[in-house]
C-alpha positions as CSV (number, residue, x, y, z in Angstrom):
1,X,22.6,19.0,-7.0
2,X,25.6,21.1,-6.0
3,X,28.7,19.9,-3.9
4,X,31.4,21.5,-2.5
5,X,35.0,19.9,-2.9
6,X,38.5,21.0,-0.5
7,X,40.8,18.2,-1.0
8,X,42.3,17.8,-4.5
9,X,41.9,13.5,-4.4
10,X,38.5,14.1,-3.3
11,X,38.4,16.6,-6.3
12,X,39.2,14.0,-8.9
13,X,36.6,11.4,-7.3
14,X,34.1,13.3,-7.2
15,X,34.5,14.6,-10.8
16,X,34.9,11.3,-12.3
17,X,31.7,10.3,-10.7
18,X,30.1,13.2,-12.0
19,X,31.4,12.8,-15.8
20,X,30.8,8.6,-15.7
21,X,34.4,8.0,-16.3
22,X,34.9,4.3,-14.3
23,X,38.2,3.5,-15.5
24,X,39.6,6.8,-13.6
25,X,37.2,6.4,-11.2
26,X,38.3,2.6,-10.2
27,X,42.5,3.9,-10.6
28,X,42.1,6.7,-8.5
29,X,39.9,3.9,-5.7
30,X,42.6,1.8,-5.9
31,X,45.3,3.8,-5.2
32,X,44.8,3.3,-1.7
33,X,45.0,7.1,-0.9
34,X,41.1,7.9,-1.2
35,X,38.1,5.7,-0.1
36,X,34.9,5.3,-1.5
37,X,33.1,7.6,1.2
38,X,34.9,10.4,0.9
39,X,32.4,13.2,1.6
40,X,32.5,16.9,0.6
41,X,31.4,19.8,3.3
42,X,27.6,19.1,3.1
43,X,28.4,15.2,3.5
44,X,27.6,14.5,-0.3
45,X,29.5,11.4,-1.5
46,X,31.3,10.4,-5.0
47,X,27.9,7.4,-5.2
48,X,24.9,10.0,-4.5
49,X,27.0,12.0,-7.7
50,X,27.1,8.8,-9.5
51,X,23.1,8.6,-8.9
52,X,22.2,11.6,-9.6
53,X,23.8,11.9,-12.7
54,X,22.5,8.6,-14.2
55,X,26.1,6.6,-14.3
56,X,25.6,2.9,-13.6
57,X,29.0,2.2,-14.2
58,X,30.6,4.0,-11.9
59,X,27.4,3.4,-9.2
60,X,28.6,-0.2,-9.6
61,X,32.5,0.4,-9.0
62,X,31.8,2.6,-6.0
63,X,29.2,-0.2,-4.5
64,X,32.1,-2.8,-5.4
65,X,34.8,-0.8,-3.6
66,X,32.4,-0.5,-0.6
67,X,30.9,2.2,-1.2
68,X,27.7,3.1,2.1
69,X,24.4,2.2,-0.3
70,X,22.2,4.8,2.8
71,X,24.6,7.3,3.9
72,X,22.8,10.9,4.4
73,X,23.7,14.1,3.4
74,X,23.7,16.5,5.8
75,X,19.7,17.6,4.0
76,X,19.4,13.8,4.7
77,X,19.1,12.8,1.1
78,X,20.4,9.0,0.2
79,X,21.9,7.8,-3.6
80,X,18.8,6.3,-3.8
81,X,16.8,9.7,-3.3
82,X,18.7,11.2,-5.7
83,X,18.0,8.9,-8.3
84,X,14.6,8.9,-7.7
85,X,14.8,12.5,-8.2
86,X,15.9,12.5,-11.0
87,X,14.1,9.4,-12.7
88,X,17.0,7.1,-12.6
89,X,15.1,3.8,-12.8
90,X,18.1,1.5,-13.5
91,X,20.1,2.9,-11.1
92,X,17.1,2.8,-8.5
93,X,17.1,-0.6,-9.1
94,X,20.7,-2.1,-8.6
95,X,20.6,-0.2,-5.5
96,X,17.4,-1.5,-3.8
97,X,19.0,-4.8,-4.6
98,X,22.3,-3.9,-2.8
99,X,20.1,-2.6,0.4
100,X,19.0,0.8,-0.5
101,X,17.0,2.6,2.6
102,X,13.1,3.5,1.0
103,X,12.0,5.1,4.2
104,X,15.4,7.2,5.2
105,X,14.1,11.0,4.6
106,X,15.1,14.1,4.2
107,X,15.1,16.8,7.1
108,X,12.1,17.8,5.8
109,X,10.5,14.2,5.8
110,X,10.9,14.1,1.8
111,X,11.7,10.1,1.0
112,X,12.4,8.4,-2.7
113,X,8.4,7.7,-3.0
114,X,7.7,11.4,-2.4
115,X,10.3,13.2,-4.7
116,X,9.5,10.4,-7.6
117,X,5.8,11.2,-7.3
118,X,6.3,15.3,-7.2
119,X,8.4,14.6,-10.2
120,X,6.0,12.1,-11.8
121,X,8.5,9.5,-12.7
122,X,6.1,7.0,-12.9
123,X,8.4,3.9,-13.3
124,X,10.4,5.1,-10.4
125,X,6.9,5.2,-8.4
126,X,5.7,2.2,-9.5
127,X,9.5,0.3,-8.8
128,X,9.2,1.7,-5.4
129,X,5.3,0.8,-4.8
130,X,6.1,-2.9,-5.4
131,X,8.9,-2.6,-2.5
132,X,6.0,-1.7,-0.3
133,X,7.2,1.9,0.6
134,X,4.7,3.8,2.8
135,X,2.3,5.3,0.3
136,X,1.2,7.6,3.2
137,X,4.1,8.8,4.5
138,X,4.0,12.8,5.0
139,X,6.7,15.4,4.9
140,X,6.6,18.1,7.8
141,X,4.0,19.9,6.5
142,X,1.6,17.2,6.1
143,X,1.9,16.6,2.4
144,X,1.5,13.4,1.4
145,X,2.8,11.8,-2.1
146,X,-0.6,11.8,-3.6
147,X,-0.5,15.3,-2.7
148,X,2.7,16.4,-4.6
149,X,1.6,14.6,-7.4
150,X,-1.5,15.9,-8.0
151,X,-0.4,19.6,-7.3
152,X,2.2,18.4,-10.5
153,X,-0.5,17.0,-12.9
154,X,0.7,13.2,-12.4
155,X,-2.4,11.9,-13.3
156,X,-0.6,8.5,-13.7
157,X,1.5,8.4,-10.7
158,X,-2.0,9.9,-9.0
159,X,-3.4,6.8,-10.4
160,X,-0.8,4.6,-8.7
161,X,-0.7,5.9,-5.7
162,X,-4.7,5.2,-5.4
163,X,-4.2,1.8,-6.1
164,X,-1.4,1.5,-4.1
165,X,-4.4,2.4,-1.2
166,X,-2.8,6.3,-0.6
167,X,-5.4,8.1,1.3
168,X,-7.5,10.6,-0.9
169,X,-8.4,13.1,1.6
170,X,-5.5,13.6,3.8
171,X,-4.8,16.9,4.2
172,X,-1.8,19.5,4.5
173,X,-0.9,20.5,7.8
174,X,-2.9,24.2,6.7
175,X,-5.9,21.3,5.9
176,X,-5.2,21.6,1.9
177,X,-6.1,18.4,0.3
178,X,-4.6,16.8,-2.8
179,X,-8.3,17.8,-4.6
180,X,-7.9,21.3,-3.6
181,X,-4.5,21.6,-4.8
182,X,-5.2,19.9,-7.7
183,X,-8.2,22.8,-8.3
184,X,-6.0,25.1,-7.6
185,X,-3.4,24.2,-10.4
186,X,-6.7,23.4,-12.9
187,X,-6.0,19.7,-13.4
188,X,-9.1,18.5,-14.6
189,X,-8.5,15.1,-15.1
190,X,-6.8,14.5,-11.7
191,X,-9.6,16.5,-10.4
192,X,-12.1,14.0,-11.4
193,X,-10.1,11.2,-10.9
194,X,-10.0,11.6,-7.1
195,X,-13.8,13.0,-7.0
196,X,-14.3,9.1,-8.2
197,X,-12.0,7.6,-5.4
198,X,-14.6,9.4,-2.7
199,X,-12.8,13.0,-2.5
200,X,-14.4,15.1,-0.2
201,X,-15.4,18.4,-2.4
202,X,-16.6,20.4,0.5
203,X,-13.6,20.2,2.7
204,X,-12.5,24.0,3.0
205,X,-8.9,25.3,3.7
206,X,-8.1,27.2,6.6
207,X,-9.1,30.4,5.3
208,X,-12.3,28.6,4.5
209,X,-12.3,28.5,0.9
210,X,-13.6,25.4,-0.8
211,X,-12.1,23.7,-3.9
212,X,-15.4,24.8,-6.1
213,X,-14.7,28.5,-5.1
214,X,-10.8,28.3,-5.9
215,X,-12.2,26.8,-9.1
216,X,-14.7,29.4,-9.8
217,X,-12.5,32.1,-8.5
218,X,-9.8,31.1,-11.1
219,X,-12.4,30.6,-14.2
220,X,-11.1,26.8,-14.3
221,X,-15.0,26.2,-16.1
222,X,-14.2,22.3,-16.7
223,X,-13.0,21.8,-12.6
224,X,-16.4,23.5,-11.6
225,X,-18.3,21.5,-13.8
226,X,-16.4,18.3,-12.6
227,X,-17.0,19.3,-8.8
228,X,-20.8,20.1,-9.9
229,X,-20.7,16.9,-11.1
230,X,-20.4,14.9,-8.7
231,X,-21.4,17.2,-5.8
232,X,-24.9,18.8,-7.6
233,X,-26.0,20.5,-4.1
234,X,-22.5,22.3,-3.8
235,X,-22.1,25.4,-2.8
236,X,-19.5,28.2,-2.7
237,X,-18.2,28.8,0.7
238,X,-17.1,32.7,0.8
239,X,-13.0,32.6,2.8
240,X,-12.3,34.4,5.4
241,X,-11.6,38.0,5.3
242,X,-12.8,37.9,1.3
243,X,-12.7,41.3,-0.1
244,X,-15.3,40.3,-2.3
């Protein structure tokens, strides 16, 4: 996270948040000459710092001084997607319980769910699951949170995510699936795990290239022989405007 600071109060807010130091952090509240929402020029606050860098105690003073639990930034990121971000699973907490937004998003449709899965913080996910987030919520470009996580190699926030009744085959806006990017990166295990949850293994991209020829294409011998596996009769579909 960067923010950018003018004021010299707002300077010594925001860096207490930043360093966890409450005490300061409460004197300099209390002085009456700052509130707890003062903002830098991209509309970050003193709480998403607080989040992001993992300091409960000062999460709690700025909540207790009134602190706004959903305020965006001007990207449209909250506290809470921060510290979903970065895996902040106490903090996640204490601010779902204080009325932390799970479906505000970022301009480009990004919400706590989907950032915790890319980053496969599987407590986060699962702390989030059991609040009844939209497991199939996409971001602008179609990509789904079962989708980020298997193009990372979560195979347990993948795992979560199926149970949780994500959709296996939905696709990119450019018709990429989370099996296809998952063949593409060589995760073998996620790979199978969503051939056995009914993923389509002939479903080509755009340019027409199937996840068994990205596999072959890339020597990834374990994800062909998964996609053989389970799809015997599979063939390689040749892309479009292949050189080869």
């Amino acid at each position: 996270m960067s923010f950018k600071r003018e004021m010299p109060l707002a300077n010594a807010v925001f860096w207490t948040a930043r360093k966890g130091d409450a005490a300061l952090l409460r004197l300099l509240l209390n002085s009456g000459r700052m509130d707890a929402d003062c903002r830098d020029s991209l509309g970050t606050t003193a709480l998403m710092v607080a989040a992001y860098c993992n300091h409960m105690d000062c999460v709690r003073e700025l909540i207790l001084q009134g602190a706004g639990i959903n305020i965006q930034r001007e990207s449209g990121s909250t506290a809470l997607y921060f510290a979903a971000q970065q895996g902040n699973e106490a903090i996640l907490k204490f601010l779902l319980e204080y009325g932390a937004s799970t479906e505000l998003s970022t301009k480009n449709g990004a919400t706590p769910l989907s950032i915790a899965s890319q980053c496969g913080h599987m407590r986060v996910v699962e702390t989030l699951l059991n609040r009844r987030c939209n497991v199939n919520i996409q971001l602008q470009d179609g990509a789904t949170s079962l989708f980020l996580a298997a193009q990372g190699g979560h195979l347990r926030v993948v795992q979560q995510l199926l149970s949780a009744g994500a959709k296996v085959d939905q696709p990119r806006q450019d018709l990429v699936t989370p099996l296809w990017i998952a063949t593409q990166m060589g995760h073998t295990d996620i790979v199978k795990l969503l051939l056995q949850h009914g993923a389509s293994s002939d479903t080509p991209r755009k340019d027409g290239s199937t996840p068994l020829f990205k596999a072959a294409y890339k020597g990834f011998t374990e994800v062909v022989r998964e996609l053989l596996t389970f799809s015997p009769s599979l063939g390689i579909l040749k892309p479009q405007n292949s050189t080869w």
